[in-house]
HTML snippet that shows the backbone in 3Dmol.js (N, CA, C, O; Angstrom):
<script src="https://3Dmol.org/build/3Dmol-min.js"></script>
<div id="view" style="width:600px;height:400px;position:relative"></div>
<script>
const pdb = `
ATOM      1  N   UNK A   1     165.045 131.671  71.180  1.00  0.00           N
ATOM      2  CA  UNK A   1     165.236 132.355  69.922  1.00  0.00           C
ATOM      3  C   UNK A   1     164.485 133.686  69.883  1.00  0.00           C
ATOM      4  O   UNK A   1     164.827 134.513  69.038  1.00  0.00           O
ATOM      5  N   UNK A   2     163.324 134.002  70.867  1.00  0.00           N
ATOM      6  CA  UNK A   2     162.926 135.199  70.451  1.00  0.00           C
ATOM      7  C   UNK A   2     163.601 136.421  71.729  1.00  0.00           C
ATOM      8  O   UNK A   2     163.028 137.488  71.949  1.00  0.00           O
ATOM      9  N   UNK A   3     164.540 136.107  72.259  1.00  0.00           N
ATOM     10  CA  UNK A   3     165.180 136.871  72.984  1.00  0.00           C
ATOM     11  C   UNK A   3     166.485 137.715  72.061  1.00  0.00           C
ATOM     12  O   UNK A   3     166.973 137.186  71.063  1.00  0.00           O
ATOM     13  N   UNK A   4     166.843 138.789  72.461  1.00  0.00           N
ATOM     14  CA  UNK A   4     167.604 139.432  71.571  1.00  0.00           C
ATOM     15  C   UNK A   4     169.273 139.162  72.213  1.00  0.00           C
ATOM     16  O   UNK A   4     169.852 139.911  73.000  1.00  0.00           O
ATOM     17  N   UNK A   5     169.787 137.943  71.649  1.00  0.00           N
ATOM     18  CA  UNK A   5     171.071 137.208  71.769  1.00  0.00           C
ATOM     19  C   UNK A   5     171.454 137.091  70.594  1.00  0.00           C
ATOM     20  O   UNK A   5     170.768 137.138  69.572  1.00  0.00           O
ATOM     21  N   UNK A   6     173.326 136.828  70.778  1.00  0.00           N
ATOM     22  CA  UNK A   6     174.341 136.274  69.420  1.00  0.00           C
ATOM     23  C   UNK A   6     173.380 135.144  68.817  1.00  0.00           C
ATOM     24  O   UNK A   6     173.195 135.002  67.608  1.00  0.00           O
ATOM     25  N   UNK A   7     172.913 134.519  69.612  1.00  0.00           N
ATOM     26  CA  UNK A   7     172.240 133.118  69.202  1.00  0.00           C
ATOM     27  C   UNK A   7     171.330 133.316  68.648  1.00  0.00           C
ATOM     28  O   UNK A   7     170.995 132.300  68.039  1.00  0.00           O
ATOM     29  N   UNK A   8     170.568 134.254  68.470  1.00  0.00           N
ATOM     30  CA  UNK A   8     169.145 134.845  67.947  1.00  0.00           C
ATOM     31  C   UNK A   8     169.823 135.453  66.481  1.00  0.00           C
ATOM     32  O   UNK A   8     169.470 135.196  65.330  1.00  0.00           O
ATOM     33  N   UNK A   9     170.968 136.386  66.975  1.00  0.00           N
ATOM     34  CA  UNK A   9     171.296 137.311  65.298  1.00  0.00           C
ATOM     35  C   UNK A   9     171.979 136.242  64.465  1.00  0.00           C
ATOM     36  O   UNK A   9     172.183 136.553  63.291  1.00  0.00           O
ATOM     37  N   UNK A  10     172.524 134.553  65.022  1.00  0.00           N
ATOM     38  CA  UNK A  10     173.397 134.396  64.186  1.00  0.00           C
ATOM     39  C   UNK A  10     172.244 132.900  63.131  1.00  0.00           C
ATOM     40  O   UNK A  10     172.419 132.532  61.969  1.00  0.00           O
ATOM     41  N   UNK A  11     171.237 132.437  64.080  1.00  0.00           N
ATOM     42  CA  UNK A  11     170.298 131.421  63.577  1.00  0.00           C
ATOM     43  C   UNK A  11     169.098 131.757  63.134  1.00  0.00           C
ATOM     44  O   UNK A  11     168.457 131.095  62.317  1.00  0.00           O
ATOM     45  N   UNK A  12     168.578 133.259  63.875  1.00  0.00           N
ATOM     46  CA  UNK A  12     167.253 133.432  63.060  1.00  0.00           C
ATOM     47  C   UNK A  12     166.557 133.734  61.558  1.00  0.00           C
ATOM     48  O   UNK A  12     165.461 133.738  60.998  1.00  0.00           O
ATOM     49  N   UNK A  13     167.888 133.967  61.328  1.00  0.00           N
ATOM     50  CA  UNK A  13     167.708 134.179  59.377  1.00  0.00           C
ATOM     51  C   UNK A  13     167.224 132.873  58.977  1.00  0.00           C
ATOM     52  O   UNK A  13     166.316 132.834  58.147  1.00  0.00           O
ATOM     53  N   UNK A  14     167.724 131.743  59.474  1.00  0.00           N
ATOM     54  CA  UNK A  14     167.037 130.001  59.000  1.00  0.00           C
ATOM     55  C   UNK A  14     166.539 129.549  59.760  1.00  0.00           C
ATOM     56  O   UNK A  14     165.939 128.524  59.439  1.00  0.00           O
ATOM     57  N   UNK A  15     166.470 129.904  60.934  1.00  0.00           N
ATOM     58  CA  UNK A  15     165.294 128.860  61.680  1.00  0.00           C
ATOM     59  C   UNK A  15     163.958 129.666  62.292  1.00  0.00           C
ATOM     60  O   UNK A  15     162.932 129.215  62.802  1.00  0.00           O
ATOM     61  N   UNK A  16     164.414 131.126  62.018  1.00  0.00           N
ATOM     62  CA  UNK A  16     163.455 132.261  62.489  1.00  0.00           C
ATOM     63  C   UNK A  16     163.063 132.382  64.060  1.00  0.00           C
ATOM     64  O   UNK A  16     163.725 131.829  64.938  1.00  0.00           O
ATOM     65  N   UNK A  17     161.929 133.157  64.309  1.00  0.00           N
ATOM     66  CA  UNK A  17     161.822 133.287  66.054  1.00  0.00           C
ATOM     67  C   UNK A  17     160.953 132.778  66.209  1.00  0.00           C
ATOM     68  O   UNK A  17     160.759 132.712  67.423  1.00  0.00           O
ATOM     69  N   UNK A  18     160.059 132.222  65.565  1.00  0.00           N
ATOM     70  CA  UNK A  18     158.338 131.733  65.751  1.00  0.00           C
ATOM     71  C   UNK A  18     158.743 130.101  67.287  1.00  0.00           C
ATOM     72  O   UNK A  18     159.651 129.626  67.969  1.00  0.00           O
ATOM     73  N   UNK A  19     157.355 129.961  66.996  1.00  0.00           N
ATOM     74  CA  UNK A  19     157.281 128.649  68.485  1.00  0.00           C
ATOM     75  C   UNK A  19     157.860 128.018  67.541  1.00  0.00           C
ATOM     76  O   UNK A  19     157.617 127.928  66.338  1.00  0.00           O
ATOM     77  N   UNK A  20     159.005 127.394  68.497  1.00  0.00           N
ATOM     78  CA  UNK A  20     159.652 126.091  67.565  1.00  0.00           C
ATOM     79  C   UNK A  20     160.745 126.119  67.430  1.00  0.00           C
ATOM     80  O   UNK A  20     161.515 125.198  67.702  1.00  0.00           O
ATOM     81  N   UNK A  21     161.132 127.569  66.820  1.00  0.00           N
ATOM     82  CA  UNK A  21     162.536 127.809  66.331  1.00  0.00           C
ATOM     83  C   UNK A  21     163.841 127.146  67.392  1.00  0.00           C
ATOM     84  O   UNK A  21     164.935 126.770  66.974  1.00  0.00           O
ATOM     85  N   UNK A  22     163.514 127.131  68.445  1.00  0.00           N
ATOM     86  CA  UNK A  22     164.706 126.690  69.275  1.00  0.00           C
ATOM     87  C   UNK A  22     165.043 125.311  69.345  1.00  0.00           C
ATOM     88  O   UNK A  22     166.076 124.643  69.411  1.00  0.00           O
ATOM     89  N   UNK A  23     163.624 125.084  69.301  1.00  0.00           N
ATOM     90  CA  UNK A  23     163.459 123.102  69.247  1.00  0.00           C
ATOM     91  C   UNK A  23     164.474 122.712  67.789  1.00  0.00           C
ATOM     92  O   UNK A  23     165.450 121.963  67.770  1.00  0.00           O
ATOM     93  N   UNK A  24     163.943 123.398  66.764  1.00  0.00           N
ATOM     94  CA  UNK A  24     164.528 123.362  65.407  1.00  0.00           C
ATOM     95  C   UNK A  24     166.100 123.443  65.565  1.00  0.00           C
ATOM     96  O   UNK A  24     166.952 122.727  65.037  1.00  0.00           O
ATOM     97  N   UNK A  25     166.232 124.341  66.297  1.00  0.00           N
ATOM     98  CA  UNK A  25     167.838 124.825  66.512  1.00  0.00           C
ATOM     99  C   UNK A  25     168.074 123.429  67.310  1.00  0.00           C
ATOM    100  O   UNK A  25     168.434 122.637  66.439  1.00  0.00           O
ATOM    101  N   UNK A  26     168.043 122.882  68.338  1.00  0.00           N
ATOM    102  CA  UNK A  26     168.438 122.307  69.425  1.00  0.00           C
ATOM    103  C   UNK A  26     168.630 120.841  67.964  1.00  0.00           C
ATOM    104  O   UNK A  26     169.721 120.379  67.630  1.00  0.00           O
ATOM    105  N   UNK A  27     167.523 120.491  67.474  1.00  0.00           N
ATOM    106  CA  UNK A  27     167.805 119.370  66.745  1.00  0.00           C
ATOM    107  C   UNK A  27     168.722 119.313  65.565  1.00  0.00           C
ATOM    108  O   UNK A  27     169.415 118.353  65.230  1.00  0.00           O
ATOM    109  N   UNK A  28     168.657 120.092  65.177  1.00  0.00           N
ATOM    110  CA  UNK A  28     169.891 120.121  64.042  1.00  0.00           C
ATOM    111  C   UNK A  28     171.303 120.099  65.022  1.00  0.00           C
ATOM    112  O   UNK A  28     172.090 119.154  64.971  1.00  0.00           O
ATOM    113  N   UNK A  29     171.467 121.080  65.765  1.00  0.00           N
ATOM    114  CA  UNK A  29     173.031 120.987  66.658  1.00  0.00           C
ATOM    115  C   UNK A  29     172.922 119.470  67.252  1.00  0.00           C
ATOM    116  O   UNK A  29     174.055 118.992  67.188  1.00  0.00           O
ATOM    117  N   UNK A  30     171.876 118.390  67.884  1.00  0.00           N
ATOM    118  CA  UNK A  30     172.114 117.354  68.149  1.00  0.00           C
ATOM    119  C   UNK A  30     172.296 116.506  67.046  1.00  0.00           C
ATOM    120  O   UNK A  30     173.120 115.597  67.149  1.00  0.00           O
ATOM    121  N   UNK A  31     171.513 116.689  65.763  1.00  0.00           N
ATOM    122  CA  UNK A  31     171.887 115.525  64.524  1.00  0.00           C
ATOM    123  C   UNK A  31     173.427 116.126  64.253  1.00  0.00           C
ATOM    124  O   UNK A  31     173.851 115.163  63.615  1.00  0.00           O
ATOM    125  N   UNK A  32     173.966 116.573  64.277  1.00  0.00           N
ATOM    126  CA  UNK A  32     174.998 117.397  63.812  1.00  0.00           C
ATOM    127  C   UNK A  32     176.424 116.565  64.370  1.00  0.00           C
ATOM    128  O   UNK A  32     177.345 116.011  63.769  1.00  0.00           O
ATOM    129  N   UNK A  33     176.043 116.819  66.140  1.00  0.00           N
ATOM    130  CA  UNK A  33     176.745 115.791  67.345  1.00  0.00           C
ATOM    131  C   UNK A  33     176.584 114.528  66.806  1.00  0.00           C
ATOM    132  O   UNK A  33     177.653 113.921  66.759  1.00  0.00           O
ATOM    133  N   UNK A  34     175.654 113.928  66.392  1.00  0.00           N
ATOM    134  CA  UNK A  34     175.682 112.710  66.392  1.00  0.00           C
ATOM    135  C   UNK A  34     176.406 112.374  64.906  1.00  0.00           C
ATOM    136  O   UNK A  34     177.283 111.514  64.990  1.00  0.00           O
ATOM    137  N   UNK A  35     176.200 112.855  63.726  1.00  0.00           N
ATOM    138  CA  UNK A  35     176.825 112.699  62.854  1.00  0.00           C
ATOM    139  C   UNK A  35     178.710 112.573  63.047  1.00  0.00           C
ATOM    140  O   UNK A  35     179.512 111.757  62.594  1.00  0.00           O
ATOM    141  N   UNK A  36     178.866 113.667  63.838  1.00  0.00           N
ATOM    142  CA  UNK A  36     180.349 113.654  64.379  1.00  0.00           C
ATOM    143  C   UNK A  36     180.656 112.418  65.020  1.00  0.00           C
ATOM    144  O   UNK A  36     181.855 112.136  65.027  1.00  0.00           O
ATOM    145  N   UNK A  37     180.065 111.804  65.431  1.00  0.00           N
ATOM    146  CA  UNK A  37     180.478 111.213  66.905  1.00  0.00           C
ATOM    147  C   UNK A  37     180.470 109.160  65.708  1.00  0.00           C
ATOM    148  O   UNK A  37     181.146 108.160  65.952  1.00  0.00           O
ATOM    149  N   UNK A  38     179.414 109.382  64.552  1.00  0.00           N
ATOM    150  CA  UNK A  38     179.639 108.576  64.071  1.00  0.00           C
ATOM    151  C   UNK A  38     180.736 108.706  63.184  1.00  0.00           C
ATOM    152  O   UNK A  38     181.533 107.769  63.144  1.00  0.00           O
ATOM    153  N   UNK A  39     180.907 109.615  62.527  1.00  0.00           N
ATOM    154  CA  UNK A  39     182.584 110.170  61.917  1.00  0.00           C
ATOM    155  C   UNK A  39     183.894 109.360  62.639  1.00  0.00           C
ATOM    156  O   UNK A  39     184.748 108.587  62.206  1.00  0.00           O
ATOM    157  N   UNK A  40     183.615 109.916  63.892  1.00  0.00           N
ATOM    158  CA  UNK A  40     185.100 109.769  64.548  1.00  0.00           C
ATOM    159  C   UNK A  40     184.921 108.323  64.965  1.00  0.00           C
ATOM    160  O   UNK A  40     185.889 107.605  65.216  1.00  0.00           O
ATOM    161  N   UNK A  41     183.631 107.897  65.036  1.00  0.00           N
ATOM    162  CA  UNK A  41     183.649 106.414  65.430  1.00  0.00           C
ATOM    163  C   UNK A  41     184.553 105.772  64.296  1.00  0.00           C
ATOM    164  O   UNK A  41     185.611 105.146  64.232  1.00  0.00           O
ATOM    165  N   UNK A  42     183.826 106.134  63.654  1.00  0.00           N
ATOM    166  CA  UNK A  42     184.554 104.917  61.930  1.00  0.00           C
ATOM    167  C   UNK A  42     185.805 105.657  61.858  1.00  0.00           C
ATOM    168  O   UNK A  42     186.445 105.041  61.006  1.00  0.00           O
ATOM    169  N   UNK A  43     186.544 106.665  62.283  1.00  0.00           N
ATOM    170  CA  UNK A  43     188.146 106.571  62.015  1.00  0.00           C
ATOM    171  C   UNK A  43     189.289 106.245  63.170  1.00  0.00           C
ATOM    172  O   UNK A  43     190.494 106.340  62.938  1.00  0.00           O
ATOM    173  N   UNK A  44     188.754 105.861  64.410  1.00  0.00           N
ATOM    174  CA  UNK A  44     189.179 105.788  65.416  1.00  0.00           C
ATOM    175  C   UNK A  44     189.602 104.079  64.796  1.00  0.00           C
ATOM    176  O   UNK A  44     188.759 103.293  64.363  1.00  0.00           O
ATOM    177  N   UNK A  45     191.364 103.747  64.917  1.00  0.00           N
ATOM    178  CA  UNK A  45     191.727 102.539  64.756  1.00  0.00           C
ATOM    179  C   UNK A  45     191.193 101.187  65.645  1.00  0.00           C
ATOM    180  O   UNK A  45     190.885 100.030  65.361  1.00  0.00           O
ATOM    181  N   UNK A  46     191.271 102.089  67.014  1.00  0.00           N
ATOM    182  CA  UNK A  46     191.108 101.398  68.125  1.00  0.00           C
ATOM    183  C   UNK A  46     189.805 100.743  68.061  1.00  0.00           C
ATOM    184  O   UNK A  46     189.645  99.778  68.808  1.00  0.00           O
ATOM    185  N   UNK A  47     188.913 101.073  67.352  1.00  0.00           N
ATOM    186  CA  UNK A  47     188.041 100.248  67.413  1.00  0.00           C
ATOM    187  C   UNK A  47     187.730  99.280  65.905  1.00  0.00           C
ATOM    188  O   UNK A  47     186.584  98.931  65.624  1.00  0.00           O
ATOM    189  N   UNK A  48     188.514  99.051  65.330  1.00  0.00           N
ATOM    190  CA  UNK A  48     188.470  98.101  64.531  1.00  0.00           C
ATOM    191  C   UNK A  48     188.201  96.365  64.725  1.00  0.00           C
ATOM    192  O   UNK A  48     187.610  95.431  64.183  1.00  0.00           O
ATOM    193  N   UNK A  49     189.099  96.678  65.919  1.00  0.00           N
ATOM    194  CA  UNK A  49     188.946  95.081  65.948  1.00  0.00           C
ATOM    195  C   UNK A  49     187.461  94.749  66.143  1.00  0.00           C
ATOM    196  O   UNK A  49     186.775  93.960  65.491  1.00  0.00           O
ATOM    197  N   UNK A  50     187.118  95.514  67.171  1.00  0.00           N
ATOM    198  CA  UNK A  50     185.742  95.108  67.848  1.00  0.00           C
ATOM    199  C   UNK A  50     184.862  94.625  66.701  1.00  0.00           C
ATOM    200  O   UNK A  50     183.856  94.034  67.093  1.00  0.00           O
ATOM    201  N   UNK A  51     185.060  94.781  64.761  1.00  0.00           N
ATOM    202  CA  UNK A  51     184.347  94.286  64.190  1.00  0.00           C
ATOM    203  C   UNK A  51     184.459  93.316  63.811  1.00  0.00           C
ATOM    204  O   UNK A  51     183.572  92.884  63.074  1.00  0.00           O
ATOM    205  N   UNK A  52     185.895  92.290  64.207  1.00  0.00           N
ATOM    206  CA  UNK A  52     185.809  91.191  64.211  1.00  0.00           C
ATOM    207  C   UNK A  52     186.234  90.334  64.869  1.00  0.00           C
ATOM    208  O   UNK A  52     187.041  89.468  64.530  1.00  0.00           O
ATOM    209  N   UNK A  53     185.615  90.525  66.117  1.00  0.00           N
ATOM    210  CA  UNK A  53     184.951  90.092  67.585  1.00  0.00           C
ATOM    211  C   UNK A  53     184.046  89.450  67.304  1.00  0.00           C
ATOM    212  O   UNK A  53     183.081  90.050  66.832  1.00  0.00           O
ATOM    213  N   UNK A  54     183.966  87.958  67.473  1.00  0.00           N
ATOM    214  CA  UNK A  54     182.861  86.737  67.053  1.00  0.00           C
ATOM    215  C   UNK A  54     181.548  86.373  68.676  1.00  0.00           C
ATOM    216  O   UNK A  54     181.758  85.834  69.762  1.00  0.00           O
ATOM    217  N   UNK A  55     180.637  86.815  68.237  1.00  0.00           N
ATOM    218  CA  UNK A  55     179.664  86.796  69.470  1.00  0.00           C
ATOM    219  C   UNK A  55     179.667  85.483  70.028  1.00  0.00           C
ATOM    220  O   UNK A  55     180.015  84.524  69.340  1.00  0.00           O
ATOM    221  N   UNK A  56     179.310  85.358  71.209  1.00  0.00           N
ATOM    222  CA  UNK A  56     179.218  83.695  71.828  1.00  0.00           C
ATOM    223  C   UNK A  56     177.726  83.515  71.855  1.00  0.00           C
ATOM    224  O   UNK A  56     177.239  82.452  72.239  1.00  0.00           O
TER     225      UNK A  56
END
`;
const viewer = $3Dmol.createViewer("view");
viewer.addModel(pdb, "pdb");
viewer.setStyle({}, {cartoon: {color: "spectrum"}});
viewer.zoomTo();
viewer.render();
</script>
């Protein structure tokens, strides 16, 4: 973040350049992924059944 990149002009207004800022960046874009990934989990049909799949 403190290098002068698109990635710098388009995130540093909210996450700024200080130590950190990238870590900050990196975790929000991964909660972000993961939010998606639980999205598409719960609309994907194909996996419906699997919730009522009885454990042995």
């Amino acid at each position: 973040m403190q290098s002068q990149s698109i990635l710098s002009y388009l995130f540093a207004p909210i996450f700024g350049t200080d130590t950190g800022a990238g870590i900050a960046l990196l975790y929000v874009m991964i909660a972000t992924a993961m939010l998606l990934v639980g999205v598409v989990g719960y609309k994907l049909p194909q996996l419906h059944p699997i919730e009522n799949m009885k454990s042995e």
